[in-house]
C-alpha positions as CSV (number, residue, x, y, z in Angstrom):
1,X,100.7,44.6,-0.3
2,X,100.5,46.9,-3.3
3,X,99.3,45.6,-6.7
4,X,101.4,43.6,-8.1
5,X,104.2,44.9,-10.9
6,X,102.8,42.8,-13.7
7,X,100.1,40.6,-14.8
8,X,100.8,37.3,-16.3
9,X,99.3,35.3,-18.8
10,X,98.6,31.2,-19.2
11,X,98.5,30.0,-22.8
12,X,100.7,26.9,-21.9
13,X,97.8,26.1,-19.3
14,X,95.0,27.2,-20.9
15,X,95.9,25.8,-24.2
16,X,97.8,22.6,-23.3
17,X,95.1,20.9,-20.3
18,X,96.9,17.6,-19.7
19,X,100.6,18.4,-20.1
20,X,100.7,19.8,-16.5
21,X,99.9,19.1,-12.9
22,X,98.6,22.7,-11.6
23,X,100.5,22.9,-7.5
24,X,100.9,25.9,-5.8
25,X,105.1,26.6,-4.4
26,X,105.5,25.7,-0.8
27,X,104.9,29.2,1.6
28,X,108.7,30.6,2.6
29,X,109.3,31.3,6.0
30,X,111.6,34.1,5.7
31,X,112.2,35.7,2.2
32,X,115.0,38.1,1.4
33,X,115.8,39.5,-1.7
34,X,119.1,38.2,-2.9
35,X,118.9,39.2,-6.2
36,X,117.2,41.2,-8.6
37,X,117.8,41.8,-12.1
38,X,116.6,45.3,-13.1
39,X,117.4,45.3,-16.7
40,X,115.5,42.5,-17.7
41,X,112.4,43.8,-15.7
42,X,112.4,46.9,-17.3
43,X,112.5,44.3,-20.7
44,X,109.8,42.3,-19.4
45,X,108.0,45.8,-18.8
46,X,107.5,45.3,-14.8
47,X,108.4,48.0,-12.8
48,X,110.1,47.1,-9.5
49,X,110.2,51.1,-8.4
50,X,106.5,50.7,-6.7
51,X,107.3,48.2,-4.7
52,X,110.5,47.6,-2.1
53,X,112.8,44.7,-1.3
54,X,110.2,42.9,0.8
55,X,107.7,43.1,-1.4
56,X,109.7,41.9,-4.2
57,X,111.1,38.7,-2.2
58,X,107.4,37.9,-1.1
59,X,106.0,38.3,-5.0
60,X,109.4,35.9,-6.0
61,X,109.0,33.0,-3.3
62,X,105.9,32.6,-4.5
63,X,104.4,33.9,-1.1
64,X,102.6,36.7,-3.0
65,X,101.9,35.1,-6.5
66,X,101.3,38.0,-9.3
67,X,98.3,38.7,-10.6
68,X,96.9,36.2,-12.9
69,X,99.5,33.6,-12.2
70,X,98.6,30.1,-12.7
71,X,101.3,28.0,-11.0
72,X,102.0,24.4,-12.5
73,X,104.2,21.8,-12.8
74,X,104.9,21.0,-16.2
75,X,105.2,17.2,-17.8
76,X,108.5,16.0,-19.5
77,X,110.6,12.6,-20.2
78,X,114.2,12.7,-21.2
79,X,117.3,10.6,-21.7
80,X,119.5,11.0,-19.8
81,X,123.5,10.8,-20.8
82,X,121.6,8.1,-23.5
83,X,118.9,6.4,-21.1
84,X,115.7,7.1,-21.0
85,X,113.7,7.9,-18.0
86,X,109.6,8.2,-19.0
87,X,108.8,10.0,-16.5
88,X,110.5,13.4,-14.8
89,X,108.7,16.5,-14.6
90,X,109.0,19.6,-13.2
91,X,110.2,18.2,-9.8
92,X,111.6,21.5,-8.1
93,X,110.1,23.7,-10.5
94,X,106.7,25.6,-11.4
95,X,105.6,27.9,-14.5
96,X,103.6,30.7,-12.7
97,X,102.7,32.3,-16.2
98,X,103.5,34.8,-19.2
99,X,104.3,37.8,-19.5
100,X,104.5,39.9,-23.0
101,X,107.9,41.7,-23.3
102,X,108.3,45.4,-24.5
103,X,109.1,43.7,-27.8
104,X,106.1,41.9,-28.5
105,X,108.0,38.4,-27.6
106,X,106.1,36.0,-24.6
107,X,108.5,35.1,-22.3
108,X,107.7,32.2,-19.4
109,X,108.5,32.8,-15.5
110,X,109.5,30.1,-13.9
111,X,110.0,29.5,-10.0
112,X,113.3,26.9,-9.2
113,X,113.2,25.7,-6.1
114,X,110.1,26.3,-5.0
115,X,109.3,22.7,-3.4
116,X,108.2,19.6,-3.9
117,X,105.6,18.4,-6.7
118,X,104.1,15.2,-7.9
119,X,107.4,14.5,-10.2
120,X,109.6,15.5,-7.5
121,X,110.3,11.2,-6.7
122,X,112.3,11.5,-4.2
123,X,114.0,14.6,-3.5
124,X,112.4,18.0,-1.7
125,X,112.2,20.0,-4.5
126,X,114.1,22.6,-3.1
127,X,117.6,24.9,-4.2
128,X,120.6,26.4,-2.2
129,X,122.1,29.6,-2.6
130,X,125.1,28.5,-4.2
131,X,123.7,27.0,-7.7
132,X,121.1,29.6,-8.1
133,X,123.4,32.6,-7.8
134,X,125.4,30.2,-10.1
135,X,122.5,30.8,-12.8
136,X,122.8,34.2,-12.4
137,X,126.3,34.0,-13.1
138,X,126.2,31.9,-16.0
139,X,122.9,33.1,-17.5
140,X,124.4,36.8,-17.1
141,X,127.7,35.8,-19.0
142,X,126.3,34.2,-21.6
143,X,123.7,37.0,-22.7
144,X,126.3,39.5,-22.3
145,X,128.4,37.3,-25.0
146,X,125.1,37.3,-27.1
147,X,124.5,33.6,-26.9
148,X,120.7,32.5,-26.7
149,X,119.7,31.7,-23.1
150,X,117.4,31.6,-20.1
151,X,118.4,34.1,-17.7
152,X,117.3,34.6,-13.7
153,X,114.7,37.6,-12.6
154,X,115.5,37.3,-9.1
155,X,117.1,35.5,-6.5
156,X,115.6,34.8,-2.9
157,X,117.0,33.3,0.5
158,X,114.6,31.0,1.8
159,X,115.8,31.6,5.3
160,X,115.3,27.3,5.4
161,X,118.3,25.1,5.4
162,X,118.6,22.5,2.7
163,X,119.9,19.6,3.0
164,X,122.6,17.9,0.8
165,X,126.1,16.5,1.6
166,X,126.2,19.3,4.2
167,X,123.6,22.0,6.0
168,X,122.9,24.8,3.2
169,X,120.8,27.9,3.2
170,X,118.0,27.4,1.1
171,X,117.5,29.8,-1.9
172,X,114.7,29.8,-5.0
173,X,115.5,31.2,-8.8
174,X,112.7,32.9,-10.9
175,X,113.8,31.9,-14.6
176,X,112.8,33.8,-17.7
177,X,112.5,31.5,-20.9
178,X,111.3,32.3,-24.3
179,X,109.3,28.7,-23.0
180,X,110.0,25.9,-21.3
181,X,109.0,23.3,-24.3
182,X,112.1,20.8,-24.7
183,X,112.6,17.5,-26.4
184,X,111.7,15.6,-23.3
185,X,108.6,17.8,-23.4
186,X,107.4,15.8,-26.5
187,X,109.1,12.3,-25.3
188,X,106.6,12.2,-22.3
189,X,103.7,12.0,-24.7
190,X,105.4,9.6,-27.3
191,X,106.2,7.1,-25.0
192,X,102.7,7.0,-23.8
193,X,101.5,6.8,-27.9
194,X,99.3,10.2,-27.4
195,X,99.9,11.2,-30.8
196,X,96.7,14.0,-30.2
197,X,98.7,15.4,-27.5
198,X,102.0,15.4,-29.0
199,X,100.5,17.3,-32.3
200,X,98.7,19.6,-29.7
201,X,102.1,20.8,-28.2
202,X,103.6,20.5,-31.9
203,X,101.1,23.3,-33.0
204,X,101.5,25.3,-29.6
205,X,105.6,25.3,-30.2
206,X,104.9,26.5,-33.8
207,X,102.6,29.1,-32.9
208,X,104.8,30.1,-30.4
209,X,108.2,30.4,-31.7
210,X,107.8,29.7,-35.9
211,X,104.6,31.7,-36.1
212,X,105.0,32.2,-39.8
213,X,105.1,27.7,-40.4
214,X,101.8,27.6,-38.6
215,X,98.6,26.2,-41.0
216,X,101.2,25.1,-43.5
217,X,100.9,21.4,-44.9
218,X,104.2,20.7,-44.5
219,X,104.5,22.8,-41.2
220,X,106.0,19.8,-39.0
221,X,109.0,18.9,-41.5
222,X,109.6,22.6,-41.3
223,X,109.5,22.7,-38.1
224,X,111.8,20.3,-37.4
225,X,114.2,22.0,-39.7
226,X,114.1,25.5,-37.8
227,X,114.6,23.8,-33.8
228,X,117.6,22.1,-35.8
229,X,119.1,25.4,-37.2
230,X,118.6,26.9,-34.1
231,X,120.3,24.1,-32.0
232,X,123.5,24.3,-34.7
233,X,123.6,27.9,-34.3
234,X,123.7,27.8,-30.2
235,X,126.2,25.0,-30.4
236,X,128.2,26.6,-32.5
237,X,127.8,29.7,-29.9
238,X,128.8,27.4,-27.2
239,X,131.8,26.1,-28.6
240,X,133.6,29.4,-29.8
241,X,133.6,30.5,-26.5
242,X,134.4,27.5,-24.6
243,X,131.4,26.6,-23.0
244,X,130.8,23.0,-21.4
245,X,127.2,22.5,-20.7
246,X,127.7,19.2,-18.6
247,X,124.5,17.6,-19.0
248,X,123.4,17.4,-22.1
249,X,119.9,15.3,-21.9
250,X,116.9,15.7,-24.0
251,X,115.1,17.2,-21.1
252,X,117.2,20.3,-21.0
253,X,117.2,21.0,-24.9
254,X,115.0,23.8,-25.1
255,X,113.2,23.8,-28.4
256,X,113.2,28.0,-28.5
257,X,117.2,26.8,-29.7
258,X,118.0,28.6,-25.6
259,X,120.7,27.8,-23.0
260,X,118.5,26.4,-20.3
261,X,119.3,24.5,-17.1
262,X,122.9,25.6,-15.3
263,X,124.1,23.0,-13.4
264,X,127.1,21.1,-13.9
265,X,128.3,23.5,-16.3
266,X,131.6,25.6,-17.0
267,X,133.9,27.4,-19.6
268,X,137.2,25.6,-20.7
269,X,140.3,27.5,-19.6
270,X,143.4,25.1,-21.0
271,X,142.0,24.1,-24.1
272,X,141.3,20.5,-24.0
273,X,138.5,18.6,-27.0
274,X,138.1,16.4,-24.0
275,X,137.5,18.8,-21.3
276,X,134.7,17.5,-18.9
277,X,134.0,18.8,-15.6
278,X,130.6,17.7,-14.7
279,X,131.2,15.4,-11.3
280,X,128.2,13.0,-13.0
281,X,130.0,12.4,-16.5
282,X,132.3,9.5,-15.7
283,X,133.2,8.3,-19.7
284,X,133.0,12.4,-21.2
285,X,129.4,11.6,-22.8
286,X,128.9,15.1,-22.6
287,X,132.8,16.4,-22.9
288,X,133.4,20.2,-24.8
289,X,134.0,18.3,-28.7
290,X,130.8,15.8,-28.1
291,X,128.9,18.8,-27.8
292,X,127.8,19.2,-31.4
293,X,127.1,15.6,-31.4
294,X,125.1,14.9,-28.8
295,X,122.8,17.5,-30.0
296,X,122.6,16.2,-33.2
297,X,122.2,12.8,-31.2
298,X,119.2,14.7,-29.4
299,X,117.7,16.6,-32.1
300,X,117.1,12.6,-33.4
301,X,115.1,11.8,-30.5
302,X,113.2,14.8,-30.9
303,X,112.4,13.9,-34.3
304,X,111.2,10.2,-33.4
305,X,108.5,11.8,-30.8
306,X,106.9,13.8,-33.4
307,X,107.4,11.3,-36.6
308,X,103.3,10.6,-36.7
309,X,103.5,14.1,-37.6
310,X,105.4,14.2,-40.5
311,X,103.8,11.9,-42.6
312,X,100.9,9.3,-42.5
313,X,103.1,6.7,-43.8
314,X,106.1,5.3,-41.3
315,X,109.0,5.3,-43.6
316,X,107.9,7.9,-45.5
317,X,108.3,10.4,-42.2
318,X,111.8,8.4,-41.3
319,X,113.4,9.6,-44.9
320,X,111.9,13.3,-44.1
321,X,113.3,13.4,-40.8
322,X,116.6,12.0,-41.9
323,X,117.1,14.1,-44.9
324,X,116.1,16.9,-42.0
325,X,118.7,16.1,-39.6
326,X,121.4,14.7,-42.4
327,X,121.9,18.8,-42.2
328,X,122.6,19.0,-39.5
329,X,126.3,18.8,-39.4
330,X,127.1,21.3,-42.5
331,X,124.5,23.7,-40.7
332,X,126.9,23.4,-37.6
333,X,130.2,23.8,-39.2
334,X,129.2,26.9,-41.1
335,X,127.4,28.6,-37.9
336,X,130.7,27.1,-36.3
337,X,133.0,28.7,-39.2
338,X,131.3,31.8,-39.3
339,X,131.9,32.5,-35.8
340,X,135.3,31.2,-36.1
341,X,136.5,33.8,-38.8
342,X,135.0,36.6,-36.6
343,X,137.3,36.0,-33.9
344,X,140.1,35.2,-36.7
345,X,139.8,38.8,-38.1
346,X,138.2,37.7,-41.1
347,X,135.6,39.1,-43.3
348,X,134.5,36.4,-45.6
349,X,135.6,33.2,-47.3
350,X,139.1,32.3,-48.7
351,X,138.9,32.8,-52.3
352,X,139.1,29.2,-53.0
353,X,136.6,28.4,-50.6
354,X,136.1,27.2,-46.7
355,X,138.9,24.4,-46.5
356,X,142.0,26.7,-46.1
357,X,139.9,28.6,-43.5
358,X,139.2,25.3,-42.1
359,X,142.4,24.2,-41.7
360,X,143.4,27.5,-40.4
361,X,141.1,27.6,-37.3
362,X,141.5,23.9,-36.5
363,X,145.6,24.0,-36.7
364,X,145.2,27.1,-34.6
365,X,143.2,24.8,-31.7
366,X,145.8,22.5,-32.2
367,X,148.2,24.7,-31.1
368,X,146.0,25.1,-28.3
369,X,146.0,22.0,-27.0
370,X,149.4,20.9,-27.3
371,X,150.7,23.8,-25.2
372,X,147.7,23.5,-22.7
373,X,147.1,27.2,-23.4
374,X,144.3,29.5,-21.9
375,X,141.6,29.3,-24.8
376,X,140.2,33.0,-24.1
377,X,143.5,34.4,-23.2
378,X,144.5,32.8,-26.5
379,X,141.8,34.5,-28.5
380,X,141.8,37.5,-27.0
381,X,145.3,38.1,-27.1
382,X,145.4,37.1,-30.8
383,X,143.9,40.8,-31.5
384,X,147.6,42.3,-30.3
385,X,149.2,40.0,-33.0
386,X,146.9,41.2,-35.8
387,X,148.6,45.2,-34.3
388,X,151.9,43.5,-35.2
389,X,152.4,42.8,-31.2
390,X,152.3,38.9,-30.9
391,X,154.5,39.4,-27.4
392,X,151.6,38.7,-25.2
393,X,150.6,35.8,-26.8
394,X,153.6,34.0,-27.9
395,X,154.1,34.0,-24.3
396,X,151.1,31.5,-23.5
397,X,153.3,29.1,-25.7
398,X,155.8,27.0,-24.9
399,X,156.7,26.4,-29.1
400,X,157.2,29.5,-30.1
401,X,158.6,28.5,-33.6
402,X,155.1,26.6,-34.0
403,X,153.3,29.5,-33.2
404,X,155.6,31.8,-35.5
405,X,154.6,29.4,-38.6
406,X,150.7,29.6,-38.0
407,X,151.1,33.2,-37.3
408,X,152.5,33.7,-41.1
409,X,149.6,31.9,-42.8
410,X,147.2,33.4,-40.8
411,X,148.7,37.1,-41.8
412,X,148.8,36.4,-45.1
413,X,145.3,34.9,-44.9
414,X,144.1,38.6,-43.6
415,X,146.2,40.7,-45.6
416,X,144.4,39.1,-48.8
417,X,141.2,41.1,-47.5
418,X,143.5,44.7,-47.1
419,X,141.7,45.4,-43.9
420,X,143.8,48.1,-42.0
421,X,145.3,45.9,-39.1
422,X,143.9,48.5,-36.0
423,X,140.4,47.9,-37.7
424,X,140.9,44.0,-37.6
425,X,142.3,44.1,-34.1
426,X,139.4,46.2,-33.1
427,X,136.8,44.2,-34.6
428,X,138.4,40.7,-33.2
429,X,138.3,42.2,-29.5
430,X,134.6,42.9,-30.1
431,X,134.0,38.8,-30.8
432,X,136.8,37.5,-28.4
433,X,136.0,37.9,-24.2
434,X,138.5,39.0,-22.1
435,X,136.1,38.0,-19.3
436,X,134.4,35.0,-18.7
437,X,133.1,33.6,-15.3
438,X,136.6,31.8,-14.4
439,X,136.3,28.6,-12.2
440,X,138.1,30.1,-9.6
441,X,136.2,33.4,-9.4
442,X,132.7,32.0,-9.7
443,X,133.8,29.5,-6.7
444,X,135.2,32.2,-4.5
445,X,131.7,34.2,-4.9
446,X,129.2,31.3,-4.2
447,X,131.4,30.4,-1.1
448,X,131.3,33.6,0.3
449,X,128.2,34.3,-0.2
450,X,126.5,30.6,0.6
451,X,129.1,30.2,3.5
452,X,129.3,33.9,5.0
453,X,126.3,35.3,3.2
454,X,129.2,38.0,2.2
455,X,127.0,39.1,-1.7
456,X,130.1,41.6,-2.2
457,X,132.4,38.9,-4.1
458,X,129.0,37.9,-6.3
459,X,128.1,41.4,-7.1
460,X,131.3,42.0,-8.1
461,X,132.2,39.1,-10.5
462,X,128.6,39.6,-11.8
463,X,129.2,43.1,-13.0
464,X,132.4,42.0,-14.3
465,X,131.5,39.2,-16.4
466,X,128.5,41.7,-17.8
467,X,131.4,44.0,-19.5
468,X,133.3,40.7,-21.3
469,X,134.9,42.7,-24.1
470,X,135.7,45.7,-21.4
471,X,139.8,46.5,-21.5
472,X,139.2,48.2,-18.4
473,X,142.5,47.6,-16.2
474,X,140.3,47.1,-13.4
475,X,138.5,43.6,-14.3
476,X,142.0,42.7,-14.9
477,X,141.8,39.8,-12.1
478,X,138.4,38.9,-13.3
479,X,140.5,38.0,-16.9
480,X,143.4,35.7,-15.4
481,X,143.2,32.2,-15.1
482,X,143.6,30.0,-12.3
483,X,146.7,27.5,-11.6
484,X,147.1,25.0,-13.7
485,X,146.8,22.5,-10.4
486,X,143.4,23.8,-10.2
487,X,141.7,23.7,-13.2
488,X,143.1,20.2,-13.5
489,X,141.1,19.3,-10.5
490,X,138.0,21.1,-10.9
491,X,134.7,19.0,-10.8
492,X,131.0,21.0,-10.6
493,X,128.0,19.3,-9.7
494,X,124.1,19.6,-10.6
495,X,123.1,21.4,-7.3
496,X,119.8,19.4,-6.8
């Protein structure tokens, strides 16, 4: 084989001995390329011409590791949906390394699915096709909506069945991450009391994504303070689009403030606070309004692993870390409101302040919900209203008289900033997705391509969902919603 594309580097391993198991992936028997993203390995500054499909599926199943890769299985604890498990692990998964980015940024690889390791407990640390191509899917979407998150390298076929409720064909995901360091990261070593450790990975974390907080006194506090802003800007992300992570445990909250782990997770059509579809979340822990919550609920188990840290003295650190995460709701609400008048068409504040804008969005998702209405539809068709065309839209609603009356106060809201009305229609189709992966699609193209190993429907939605503010007539299909009946009905599950 030829040298390989790129050289990774180990600073997690080489700087963190003791946070990791070092195992090498299980050999595949038959790699094929299923996917490769080109764009982000032209980011990552590898260069995929030298070398052809084959060569590429070896290098990603691990059968051909790159050049200076150091596989391990990293350490982590977590609750999970509010219990704690001390122990989990990397128990499909394997950091091979780092590589440095064409902007200066280190970004981890990450093999999914490549077999079991000593935190795999029971299962065989293996992935189907079906939920990594679903990563790719959802990963994809949500970078091209601008929303912080992993995203997948490549995809390969394992040529091995996997065994779940049925016979599947066995697939493995390379992940890119700006690291893998989550809140169970730092759990694992608080529960064993290895305060040296846990102030090891604190400084790593630092140096890593808050560069500038490192060798200050107060560099913990502060630290604390930017994982939380970066958590209540993601989730206000999240919810302005309608995303439904699905399992929200401490063990996949990145601390780099990333999307990480797609499993059991979708984006709300009929708008619905309440909307769960995660098969696993039986009493909505983890439902589209808990979101902000839970993270908040998260970031506070974060902040009790690394409390040694923030002062000598124990309630001393307690009052730090609550006055910390106290701010954590207004931080939300404003990230939350800022987005909010983006997709309204608005430039700044009311005059008199947030509340009226307040009132406007959240009477405007009440609207929403009463008539079960598409929530990206919704938005997206808003933009025709703001031309003076609310035809589209008012026919989404069942209440058109309701509708009519919001539609006045939120006209006069935006004709108080005398923005031409084309300009604010243009700028609210730039925030608000005509395209997101639709329940309906996304199912269609793991089917076909898990069941028939047809890539066609997958390719397709995936260059689709990469154009989400694209008009062109087209995607059109790719922008429709599916029948009521089954959205209703719709349950995803975690793929392990």
């Amino acid at each position: 084989m030829p040298d390989a594309p790129f050289r990774l580097d180990n600073s997690y391993a080489r700087e963190l001995p003791g946070c990791y198991v070092a195992w090498p992936p299980a050999p595949v028997q038959a790699p094929q390329l299923l996917y490769f993203n080109r764009e982000l390995a032209a980011e990552l500054g590898i260069e995929p011409g030298a070398h052809d499909e084959k060569e590429l599926a070896a290098l990603f199943s691990g059968n051909a590791l790159p050049e200076g890769a150091t596989p391990i299985a990293q350490a982590y604890a977590g609750h999970q949906f509010g219990n704690f498990a001390p122990q989990l692990g990397d128990g499909r998964a394997l950091l091979i390394g780092e590589v440095i980015d064409r902007h200066g940024h280190r970004r981890d690889l990450a093999f999914k699915g490549s077999g079991r390791t000593p935190f795999s407990r029971n299962g065989d640390g293996k992935a189907a096709v079906g939920p990594m191509l679903r990563e790719v899917l959802v990963g994809e979407a949500m970078h091209a909506l601008g929303i912080p998150t992993t995203r997948a390298l490549a995809v390969i076929a394992t040529g091995e069945p996997v065994y779940r409720e049925e016979t599947l064909p066995g697939a493995q995901l390379t992940r890119v991450a700006g690291s893998h360091l989550r809140v169970g990261t730092f759990e694992y070593f608080a529960a064993r009391d290895e305060r040296e450790r846990v102030g090891q990975l604190a400084d790593y974390g630092i140096a890593r994504h808050d560069p500038g907080l490192a060798g200050t006194n107060d560099r913990y506090a502060r630290w604390l303070g930017a994982v939380a802003e970066r958590q209540a800007a993601l989730l206000a992300q999240w919810m302005n689009v309608g995303f439904i992570h699905g399992v929200m445990n401490t063990d996949n909250m990145s601390i780099a403030g990333e999307t990480i782990d797609f499993g059991p997770c979708a984006f709300m059509e009929a708008y619905h606070p309440g909307t769960v579809f995660s098969s696993i979340d039986r009493h909505g822990r983890y439902a589209y309004a808990n979101q902000p919550v839970i993270a908040q609920w998260n970031l506070a188990r974060f902040a009790e692993a690394i409390l040694p840290l923030l002062a000598d003295d124990a309630d001393a650190a307690v009052d730090i870390a609550s006055d910390i995460l106290s701010g954590f709701g207004s931080s939300y609400r404003r990230h939350w409101l800022a987005g909010v008048r983006a997709k309204l068409g608005l430039h700044a504040q009311a005059a008199d302040g947030d509340s009226p804008d307040t009132a406007l969005a959240e009477d405007w998702l009440s609207l929403l919900q009463a008539g079960r209405v598409d929530f990206t539809l919704a938005w997206h068709r808003l933009a025709d209203a703001a031309e003076g065309r609310p035809g589209p839209l008012r026919e989404l609603f069942s209440d058109a008289p309701a509708l009519d009356a919001w539609l006045a106060r939120w006209q006069a809201r935006a004709e108080a900033e005398a923005r031409p009305a084309a300009q604010r229609a243009q700028a609210m189709r730039r925030v608000n997705p005509r395209i997101i992966p639709r329940n309906h699609c996304v199912e269609e193209a793991l089917d076909a391509a898990s069941g028939a190993g047809d890539l066609r429907p997958f390719e397709n939605l995936l260059q689709a969902i990469k154009r989400p503010f694209d008009p062109d007539p087209a995607l059109a299909r790719y922008a429709e919603p599916a029948p009521a009946a089954y959205t209703e009905g719709y349950r995803t599950f975690c793929g392990t």
